[in-house]
C-alpha positions as CSV (number, residue, x, y, z in Angstrom):
1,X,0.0,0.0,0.0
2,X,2.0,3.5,-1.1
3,X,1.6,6.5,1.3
4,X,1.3,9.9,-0.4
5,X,4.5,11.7,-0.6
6,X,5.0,14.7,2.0
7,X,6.3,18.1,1.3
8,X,9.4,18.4,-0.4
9,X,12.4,19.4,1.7
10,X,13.4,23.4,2.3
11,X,16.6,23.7,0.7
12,X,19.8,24.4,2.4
13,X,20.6,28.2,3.0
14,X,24.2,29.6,3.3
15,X,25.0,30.0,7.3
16,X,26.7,33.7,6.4
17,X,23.7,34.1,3.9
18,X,20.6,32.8,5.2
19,X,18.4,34.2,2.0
20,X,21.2,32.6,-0.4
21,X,19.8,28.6,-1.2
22,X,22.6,26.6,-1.7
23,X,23.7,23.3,-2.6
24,X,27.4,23.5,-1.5
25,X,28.8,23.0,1.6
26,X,32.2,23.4,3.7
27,X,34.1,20.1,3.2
28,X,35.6,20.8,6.8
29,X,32.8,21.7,8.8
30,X,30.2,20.4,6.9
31,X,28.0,23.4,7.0
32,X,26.5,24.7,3.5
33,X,27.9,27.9,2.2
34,X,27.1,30.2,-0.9
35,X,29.8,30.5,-3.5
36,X,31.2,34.1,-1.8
37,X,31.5,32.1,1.3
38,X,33.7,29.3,-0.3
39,X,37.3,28.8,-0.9
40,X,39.4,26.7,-2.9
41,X,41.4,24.5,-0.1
42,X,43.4,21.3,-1.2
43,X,40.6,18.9,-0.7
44,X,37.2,20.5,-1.8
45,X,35.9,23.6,-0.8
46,X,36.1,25.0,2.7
47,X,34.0,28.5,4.1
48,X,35.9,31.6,5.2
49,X,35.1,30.8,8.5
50,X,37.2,27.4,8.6
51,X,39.7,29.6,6.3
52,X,40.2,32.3,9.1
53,X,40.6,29.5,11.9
54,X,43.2,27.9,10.0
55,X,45.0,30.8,9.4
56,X,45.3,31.7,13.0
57,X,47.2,28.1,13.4
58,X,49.9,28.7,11.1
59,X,53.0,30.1,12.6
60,X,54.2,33.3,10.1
61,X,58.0,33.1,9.3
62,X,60.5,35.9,10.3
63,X,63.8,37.1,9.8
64,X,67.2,37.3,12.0
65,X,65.7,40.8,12.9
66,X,62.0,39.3,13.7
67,X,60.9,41.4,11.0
68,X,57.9,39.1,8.6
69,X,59.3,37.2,6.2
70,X,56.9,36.6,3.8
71,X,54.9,40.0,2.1
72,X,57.2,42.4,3.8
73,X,56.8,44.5,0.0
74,X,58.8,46.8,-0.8
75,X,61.1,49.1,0.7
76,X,58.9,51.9,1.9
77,X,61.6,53.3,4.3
78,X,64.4,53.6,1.7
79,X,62.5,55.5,-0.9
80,X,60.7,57.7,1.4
81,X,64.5,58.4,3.0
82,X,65.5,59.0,-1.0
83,X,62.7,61.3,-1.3
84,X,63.2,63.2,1.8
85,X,66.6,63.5,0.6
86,X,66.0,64.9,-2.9
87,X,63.3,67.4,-1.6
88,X,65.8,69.0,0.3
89,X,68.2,69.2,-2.8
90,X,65.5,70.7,-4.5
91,X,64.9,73.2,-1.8
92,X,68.8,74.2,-1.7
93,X,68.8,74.4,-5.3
94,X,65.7,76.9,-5.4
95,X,66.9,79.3,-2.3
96,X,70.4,79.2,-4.2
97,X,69.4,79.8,-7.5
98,X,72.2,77.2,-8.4
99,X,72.9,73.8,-8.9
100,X,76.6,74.3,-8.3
101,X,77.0,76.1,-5.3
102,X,73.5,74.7,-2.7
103,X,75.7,75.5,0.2
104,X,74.4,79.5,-0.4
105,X,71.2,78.4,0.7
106,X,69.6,79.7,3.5
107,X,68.3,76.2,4.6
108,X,72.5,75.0,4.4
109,X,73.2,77.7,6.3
110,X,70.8,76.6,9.4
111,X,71.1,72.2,8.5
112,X,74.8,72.1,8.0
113,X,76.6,70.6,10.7
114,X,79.3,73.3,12.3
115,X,80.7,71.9,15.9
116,X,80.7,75.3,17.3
117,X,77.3,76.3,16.5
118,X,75.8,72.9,18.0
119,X,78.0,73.2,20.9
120,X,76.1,76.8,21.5
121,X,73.3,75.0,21.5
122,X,71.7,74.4,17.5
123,X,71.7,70.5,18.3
124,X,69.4,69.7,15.4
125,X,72.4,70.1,13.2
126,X,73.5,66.4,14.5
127,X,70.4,64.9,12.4
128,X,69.7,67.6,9.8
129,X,73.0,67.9,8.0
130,X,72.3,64.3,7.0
131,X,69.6,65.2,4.7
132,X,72.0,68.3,2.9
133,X,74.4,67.6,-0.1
134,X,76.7,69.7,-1.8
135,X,75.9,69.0,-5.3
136,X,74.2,66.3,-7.7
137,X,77.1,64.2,-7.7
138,X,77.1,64.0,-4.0
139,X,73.8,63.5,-3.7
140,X,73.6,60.9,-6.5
141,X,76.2,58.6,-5.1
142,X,74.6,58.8,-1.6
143,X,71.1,58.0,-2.8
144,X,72.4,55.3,-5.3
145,X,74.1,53.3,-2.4
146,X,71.1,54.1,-0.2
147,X,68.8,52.9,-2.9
148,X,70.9,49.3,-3.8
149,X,71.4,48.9,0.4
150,X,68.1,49.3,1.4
151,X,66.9,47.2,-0.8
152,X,69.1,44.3,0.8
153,X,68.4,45.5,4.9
154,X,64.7,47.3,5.2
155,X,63.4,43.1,4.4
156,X,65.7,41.7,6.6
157,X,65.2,44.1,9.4
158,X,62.0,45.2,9.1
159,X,60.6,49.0,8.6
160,X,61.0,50.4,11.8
161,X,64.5,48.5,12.9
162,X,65.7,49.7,9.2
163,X,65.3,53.2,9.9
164,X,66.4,53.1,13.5
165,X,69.7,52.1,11.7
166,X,69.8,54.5,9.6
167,X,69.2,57.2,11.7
168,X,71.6,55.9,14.2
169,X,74.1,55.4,11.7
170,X,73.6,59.4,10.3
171,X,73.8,60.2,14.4
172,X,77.1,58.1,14.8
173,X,78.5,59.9,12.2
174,X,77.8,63.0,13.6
175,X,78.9,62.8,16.7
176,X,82.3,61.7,15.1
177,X,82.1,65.3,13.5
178,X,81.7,67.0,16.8
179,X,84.6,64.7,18.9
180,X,87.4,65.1,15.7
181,X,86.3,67.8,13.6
182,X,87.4,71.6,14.5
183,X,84.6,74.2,15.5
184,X,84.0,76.5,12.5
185,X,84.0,72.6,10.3
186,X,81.3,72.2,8.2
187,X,80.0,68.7,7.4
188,X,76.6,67.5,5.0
189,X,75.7,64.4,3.7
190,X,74.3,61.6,4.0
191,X,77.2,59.5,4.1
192,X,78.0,58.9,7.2
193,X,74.1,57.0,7.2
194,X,75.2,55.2,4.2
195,X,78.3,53.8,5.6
196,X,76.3,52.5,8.4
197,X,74.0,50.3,6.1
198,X,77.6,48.9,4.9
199,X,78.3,48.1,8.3
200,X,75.0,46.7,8.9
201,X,75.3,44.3,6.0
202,X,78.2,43.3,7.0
203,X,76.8,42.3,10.2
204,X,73.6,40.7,8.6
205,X,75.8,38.7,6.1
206,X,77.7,37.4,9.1
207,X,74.8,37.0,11.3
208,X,73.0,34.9,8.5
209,X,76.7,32.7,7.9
210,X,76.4,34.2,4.2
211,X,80.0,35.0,2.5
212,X,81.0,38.3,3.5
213,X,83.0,38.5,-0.2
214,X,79.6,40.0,-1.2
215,X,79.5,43.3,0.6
216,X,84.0,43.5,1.2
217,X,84.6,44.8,-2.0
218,X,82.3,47.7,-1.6
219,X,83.2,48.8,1.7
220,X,87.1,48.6,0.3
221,X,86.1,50.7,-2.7
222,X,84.2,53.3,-0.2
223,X,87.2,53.5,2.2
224,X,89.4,54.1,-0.6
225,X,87.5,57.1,-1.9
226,X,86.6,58.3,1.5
227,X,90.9,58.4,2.2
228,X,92.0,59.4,-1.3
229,X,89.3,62.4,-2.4
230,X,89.9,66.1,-0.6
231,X,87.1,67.0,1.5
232,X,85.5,63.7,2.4
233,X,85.1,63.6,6.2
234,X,86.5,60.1,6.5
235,X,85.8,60.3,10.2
236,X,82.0,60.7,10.0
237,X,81.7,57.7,7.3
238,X,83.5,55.4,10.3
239,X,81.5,56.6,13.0
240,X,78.2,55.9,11.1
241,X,79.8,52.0,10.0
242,X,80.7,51.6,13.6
243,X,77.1,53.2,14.9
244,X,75.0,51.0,12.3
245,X,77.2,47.5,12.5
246,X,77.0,47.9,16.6
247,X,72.6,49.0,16.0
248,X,72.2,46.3,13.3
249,X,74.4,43.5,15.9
250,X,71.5,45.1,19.1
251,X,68.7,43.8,16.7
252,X,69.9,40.5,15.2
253,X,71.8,38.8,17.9
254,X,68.9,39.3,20.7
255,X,67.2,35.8,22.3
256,X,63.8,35.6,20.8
257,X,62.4,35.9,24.2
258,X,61.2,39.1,24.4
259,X,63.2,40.7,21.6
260,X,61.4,43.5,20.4
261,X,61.3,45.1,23.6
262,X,65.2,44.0,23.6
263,X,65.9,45.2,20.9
264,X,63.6,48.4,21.3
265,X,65.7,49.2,24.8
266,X,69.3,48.3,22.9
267,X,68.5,50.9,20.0
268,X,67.5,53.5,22.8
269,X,70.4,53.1,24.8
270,X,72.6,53.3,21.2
271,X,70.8,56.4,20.9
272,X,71.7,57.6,23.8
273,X,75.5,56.9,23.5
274,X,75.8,58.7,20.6
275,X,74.1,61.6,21.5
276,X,76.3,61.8,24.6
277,X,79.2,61.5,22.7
278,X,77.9,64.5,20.8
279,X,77.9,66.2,24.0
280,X,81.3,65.6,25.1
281,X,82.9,66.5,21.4
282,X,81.0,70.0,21.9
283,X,82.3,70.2,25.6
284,X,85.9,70.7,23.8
285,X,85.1,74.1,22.8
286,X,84.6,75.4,26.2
């Protein structure tokens, strides 16, 4: 004897989606989901949901430094440095009315790093005279170098580590300036930042057991100019190697444990150091 068939069955509605029927469903959790709520997985089809959950699970890689090492992009640091760099030229160039002679520029004038006029107190000399250049060939090297270095570091470090270097490095250099350099010396560039990312490569290469041949011939060619060219301050290019190698060294060799705070404390108390340094070269002219 047949029984007369009953109502057909509602069908199945997406659980993100309830006005969305749907015939598909999360090979992990079973649950049916729209196509907006699926995603391609290695067996089947799972929902976002199961997507996000997994996700959290997996442990992201890093670097030496800690910085990610997987989408870390590109190198917003260095090109925003480059670009700092080159809007300064520009200004020079415009209050000088000349691409040959920038140092006529009112904004030289009050950047460029003099010993005697930070010792009497114009201390942001120590950081601005890093971002002045005394023509485009000094400013094209420097932003070259910066431009293949960066490159190499900002990944490896990470954004904020990067450009703690850097300034560290430009700061090194400075204070260099103000221990060696006589008081009416004046001293521009970013060099003495640049040397620091060689120094800082160095110490990454070594750090990572990589072959050091890749950076030595570099730093041999920069020494050489730096001893053999007039009117290179030679000092300030080995106080911001020594300042960057010893800030890059604060942020790669620190126990996991806890190492962004160490290394946030390390680069604070480099800081520091060379700031007081700084002090101490100015405390010669009294």
């Amino acid at each position: 004897m047949s029984h007369p068939a009953g109502p057909p069955a509602a069908p199945a509605v997406c659980v993100r989606h309830p006005d969305r029927p749907t015939g598909l469903a999360c090979t992990r959790c079973g649950r049916p989901a729209c196509t907006d709520c699926l995603r391609e997985a290695s067996v089947g089809y799972q929902c976002v949901d199961c997507v996000a959950e997994g996700s959290r699970g997996v442990r992201r890689g890093t670097t030496v430094a800690g910085a990610r090492s997987a989408g870390r992009g590109r190198p917003v640091v260095t090109f925003t440095l480059i670009a700092l760099n080159l809007l300064v030229f520009v200004v020079t160039i415009v209050q000088a009315r000349s691409v040959l002679e920038v140092d006529r520029a009112d904004l030289f004038d009050e950047w460029v790093l003099v010993p005697g006029y930070v010792a009497q107190g114009e201390w942001w000399r120590l950081l601005t005279s890093g971002f002045l250049h005394f023509g485009l060939v000094h400013i094209a090297l420097n932003m070259v170098a910066l431009w293949m270095l960066g490159q190499q570091i900002e990944p490896v470090l990470g954004r904020w580590r990067f450009l703690a270097t850097y300034l560290i490095a430009l700061l090194g250099g400075s204070a260099a300036c103000m221990l060696f350099y006589p008081v009416n010396g004046g001293v521009a560039g970013a060099s003495g930042a640049v040397f620091g990312l060689l120094g800082a490569y160095l110490v990454v290469l070594i750090r990572m057991r990589l072959p050091v041949s890749m950076i030595m011939p570099t730093i041999f060619i920069n020494v050489v100019i730096s001893v053999v060219v007039p009117g290179i301050a030679l000092l300030a290019h080995l106080g911001g190697a020594l300042a960057g190698a010893a800030a890059t060294a604060a942020i790669v060799y620190v126990p996991r444990t806890n190492r962004t705070a160490l290394q946030t404390a390390l680069l604070g108390g480099l800081t520091v150091l060379v700031v007081v340094l700084s002090v101490l070269g100015a405390a010669r002219f009294f």
